[in-house]
N, C-alpha and C positions, 0 to 999 in steps of 0.2 A: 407268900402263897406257895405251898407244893403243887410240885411239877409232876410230882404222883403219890400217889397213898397204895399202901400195901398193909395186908391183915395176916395175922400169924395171934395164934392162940401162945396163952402166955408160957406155955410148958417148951415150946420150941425157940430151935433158934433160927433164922437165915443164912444158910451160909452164903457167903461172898457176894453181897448187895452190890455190883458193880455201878459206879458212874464214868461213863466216857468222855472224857472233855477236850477230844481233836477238833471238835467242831468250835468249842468255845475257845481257842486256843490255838488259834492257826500260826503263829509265829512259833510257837513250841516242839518239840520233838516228845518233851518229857515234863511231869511235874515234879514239882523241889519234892524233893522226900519229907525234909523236916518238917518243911511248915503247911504242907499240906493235911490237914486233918479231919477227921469225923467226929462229930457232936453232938447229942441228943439233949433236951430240953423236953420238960413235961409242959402241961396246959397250963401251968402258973407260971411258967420262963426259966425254974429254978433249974438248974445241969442236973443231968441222969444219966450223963456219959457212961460213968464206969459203972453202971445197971446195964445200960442198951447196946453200949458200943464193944467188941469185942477183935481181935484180930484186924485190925487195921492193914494193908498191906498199898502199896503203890508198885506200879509196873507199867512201862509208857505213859501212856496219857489216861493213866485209869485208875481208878481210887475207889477199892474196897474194903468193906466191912462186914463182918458176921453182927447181926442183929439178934439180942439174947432179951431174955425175961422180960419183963413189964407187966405191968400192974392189970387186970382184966378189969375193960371199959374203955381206960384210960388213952391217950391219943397222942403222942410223941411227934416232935419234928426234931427230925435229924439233919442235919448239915453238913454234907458235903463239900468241902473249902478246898479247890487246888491254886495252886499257884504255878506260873507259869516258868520254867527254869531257866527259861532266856530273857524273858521278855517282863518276868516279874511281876503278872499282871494276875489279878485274884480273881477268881470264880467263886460263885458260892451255886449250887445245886439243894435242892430242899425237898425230901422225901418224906412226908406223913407214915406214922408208924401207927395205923389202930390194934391195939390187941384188944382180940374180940375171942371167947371159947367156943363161940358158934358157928366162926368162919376161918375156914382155911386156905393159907396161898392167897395169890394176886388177885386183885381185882381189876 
């Protein structure tokens, strides 16, 4: 289940969709760079990563993505994956991507 849904018409992008994970990750200071990663899947499960995902970046405990094109209608979950760099411990965060032409920004 997403822990939030966000709309953006298909022509745009988001820049720097941040997830915070101090909270889920209190033995940590910082997450692994490598193996922390963002992931998008369409409504049939199949990857539409490198459609939606874009600029990936990590910095502390935080793990961003610019969110680009998609299909208008269509409804994406993205996956936000950190890992903890001490403590090795996986998070997963799950953000609903609707793009809709009729609706702009966060709901």
């Amino acid at each position: 289940m997403a822990e939030q849904v966000i709309y953006k018409t298909p022509a745009t992008t988001l820049p720097l969709v941040d997830v915070d994970f101090t909270d889920d990750l209190p033995g940590d200071s910082a997450i692994h760079a490598s193996t922390s990663v963002v992931t998008a899947k369409d409504a049939a499960g199949g990857d539409v990563s490198a459609t939606i995902v874009a600029n990936t970046t990590r910095a502390g405990m935080i793990l961003s993505a610019d969110l680009k094109a998609g299909v208008e209608g269509q409804d994406y979950r993205v996956s936000f994956l950190a890992i903890g760099n001490t403590t090795s411990k996986p998070v997963e965060r799950v953000i609903e991507l609707r793009v809709r032409a009729d609706r702009i920004g966060n709901l």
